[in-house]
LUMPADREN-280311 format. One record per residue (C-alpha): residue number from 1; residue in three letters; x, y, z. Coordinates in steps of 0.05 Angstrom, whole numbers, plus 32768, in hexadecimal, padded with zeros to 4 digits. Example, Ala and Ser with C-alpha at 12.3 -4.5 7.8 and 13.67 -1.06 7.14 Angstrom:
<pts>
pt seq: 1, type: Ala, u: 80F6, v: 7FA6, w: 809C
pt seq: 2, type: Ser, u: 8111, v: 7FEB, w: 808F
</pts>
This chain:
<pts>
pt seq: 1, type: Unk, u: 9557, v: 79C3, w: 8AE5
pt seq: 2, type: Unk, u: 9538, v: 7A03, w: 8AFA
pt seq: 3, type: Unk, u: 953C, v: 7A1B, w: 8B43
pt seq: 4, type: Unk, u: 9503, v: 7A29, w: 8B71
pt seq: 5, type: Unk, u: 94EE, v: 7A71, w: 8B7B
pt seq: 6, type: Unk, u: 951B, v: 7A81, w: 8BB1
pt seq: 7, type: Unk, u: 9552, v: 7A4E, w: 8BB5
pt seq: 8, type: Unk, u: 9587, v: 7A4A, w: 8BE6
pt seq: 9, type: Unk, u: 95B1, v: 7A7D, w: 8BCA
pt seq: 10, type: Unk, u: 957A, v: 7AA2, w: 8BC9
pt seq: 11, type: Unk, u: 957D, v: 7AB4, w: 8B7E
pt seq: 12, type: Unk, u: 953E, v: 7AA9, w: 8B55
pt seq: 13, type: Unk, u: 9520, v: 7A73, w: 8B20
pt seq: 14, type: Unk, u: 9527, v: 7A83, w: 8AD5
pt seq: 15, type: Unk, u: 94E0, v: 7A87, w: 8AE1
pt seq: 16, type: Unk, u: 94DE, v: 7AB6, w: 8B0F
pt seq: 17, type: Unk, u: 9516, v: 7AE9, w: 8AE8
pt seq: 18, type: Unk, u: 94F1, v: 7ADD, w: 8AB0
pt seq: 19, type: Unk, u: 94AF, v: 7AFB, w: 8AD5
pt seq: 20, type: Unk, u: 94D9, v: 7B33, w: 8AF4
pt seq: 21, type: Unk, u: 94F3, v: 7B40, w: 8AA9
pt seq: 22, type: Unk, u: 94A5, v: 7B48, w: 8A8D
pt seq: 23, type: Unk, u: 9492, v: 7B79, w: 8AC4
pt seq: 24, type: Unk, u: 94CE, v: 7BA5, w: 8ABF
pt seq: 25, type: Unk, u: 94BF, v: 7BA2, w: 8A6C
pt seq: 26, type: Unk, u: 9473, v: 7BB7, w: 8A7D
pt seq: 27, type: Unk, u: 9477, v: 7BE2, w: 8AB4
pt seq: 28, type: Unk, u: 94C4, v: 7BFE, w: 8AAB
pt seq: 29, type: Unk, u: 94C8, v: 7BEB, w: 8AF8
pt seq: 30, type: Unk, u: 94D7, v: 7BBA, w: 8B2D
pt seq: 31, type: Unk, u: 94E6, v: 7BAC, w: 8B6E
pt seq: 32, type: Unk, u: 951E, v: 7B73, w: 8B83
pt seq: 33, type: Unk, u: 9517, v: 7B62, w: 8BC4
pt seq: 34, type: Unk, u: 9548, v: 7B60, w: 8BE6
pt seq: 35, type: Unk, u: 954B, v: 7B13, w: 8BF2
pt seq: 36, type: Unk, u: 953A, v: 7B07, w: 8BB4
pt seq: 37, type: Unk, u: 9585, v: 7B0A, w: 8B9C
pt seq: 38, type: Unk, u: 95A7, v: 7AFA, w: 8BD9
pt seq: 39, type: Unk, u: 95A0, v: 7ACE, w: 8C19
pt seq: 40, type: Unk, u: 958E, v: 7AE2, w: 8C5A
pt seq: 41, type: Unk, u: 95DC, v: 7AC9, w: 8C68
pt seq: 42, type: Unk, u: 95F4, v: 7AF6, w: 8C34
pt seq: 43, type: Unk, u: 95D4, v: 7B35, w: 8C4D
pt seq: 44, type: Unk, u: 95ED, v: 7B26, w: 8C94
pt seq: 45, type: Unk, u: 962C, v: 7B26, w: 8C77
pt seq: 46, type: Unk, u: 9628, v: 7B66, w: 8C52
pt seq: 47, type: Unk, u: 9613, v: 7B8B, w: 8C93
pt seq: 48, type: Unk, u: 964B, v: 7B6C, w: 8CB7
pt seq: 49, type: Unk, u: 967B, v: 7B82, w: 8C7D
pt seq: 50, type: Unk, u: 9661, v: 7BC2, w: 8C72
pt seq: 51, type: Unk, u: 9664, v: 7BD3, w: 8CBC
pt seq: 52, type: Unk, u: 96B5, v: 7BCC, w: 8CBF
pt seq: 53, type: Unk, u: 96B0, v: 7C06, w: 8C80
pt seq: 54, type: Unk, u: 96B7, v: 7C49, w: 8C9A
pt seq: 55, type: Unk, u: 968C, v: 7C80, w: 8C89
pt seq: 56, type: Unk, u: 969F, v: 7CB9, w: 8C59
pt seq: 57, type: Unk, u: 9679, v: 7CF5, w: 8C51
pt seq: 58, type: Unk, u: 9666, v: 7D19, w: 8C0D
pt seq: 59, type: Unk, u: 9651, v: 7D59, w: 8C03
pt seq: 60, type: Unk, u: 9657, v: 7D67, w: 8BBA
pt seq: 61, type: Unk, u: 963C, v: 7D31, w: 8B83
pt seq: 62, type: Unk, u: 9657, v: 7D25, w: 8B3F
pt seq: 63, type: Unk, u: 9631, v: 7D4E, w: 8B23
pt seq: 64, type: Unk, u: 963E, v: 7D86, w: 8B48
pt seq: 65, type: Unk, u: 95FD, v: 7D80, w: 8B76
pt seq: 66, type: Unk, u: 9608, v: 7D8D, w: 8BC3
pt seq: 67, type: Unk, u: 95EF, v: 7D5F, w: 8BF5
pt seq: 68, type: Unk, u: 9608, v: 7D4A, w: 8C33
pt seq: 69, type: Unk, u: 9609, v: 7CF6, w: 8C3A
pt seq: 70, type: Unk, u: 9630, v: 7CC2, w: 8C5C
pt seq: 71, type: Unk, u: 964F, v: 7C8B, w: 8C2C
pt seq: 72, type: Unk, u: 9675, v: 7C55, w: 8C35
pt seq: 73, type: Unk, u: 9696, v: 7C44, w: 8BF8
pt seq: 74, type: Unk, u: 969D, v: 7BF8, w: 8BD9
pt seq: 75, type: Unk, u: 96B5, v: 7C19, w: 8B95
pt seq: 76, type: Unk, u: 96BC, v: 7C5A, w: 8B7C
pt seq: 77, type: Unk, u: 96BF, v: 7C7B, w: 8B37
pt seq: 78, type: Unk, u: 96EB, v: 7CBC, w: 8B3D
pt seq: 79, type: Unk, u: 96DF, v: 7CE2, w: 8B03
pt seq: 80, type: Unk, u: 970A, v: 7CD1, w: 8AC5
pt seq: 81, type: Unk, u: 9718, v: 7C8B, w: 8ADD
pt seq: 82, type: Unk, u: 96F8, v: 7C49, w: 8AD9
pt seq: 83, type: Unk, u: 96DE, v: 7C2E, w: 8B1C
pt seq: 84, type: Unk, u: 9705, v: 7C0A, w: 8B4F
pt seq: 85, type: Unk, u: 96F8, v: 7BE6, w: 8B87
pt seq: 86, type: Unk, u: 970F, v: 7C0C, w: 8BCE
pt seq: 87, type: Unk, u: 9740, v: 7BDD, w: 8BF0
pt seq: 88, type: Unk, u: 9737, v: 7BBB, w: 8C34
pt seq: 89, type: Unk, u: 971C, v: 7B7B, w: 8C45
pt seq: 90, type: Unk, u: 96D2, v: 7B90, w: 8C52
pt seq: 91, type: Unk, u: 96C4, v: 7BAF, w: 8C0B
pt seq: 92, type: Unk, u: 96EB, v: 7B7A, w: 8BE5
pt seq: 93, type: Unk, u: 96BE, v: 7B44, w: 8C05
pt seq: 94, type: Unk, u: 967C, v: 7B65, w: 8BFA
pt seq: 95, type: Unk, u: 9691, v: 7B7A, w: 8BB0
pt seq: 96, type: Unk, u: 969E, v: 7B2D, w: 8BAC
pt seq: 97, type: Unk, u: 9653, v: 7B1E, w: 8BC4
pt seq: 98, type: Unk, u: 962E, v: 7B49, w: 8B96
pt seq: 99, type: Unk, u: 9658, v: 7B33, w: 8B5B
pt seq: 100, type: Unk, u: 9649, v: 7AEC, w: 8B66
pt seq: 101, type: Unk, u: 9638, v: 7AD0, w: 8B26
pt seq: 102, type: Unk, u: 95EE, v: 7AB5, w: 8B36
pt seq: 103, type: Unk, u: 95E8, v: 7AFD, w: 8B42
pt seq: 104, type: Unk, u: 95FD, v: 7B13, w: 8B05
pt seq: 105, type: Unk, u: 95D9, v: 7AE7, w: 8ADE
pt seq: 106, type: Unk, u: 9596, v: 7AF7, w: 8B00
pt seq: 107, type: Unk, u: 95A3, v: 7B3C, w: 8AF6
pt seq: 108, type: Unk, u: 95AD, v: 7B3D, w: 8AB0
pt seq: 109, type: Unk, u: 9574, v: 7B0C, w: 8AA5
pt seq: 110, type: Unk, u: 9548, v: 7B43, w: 8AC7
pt seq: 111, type: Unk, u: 9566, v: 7B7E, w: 8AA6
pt seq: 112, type: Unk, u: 956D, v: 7B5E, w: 8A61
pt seq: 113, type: Unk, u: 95BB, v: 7B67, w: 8A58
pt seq: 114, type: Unk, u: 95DE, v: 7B3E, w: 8A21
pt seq: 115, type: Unk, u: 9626, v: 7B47, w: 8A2C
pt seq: 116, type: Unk, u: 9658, v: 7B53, w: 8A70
pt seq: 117, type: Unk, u: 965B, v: 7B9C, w: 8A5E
</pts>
């Protein structure tokens, strides 16, 4: 049975990936609200976690651009290595919320993606 548009885990209808999937085809861009993919819950959450996350700041990108932003790191891909989750609490949770599977699946309906890789 499909869901409704916005259900209560706020992930869409295959209707509704489906239509997101056609525009990003046509126009080669879209915009996901953001709850589209996640409850009004979930994003509470987020900001709670992400608030206990302490700020890092980078000056020099991977590819050797300067900048000077504030991060605050869920994961991080040094170079060389595959990516790993940072430990703590706070990152492990929110790394567990936008993996959800619902999520996954909605994204790769959208983006077209066959396989887990």
């Amino acid at each position: 049975m499909a869901r409704s548009a916005n259900d209560k885990k706020g992930l869409l209808s295959e209707e509704a990936l489906t239509k997101f999937r056609v525009e990003l085809l046509v126009k080669g861009t879209i915009v996901i609200g953001s709850q589209t993919l996640f409850t009004q819950d979930e994003l509470a959450r987020i900001n709670q976690l992400q608030a206990e996350i302490p700020e890092e700041e980078v000056r020099l990108g991977d590819a050797g651009d300067s900048h000077n932003v504030f991060v605050k790191r869920v994961r991080v891909d040094p170079p060389g290595r595959s990516p790993s989750n940072v430990d703590g609490a706070a990152p492990r949770q929110i790394i567990d919320l936008l993996e959800r599977k619902e999520r996954g699946f909605a994204l790769k309906t959208i983006l077209g993606a066959s396989s887990d890789t």
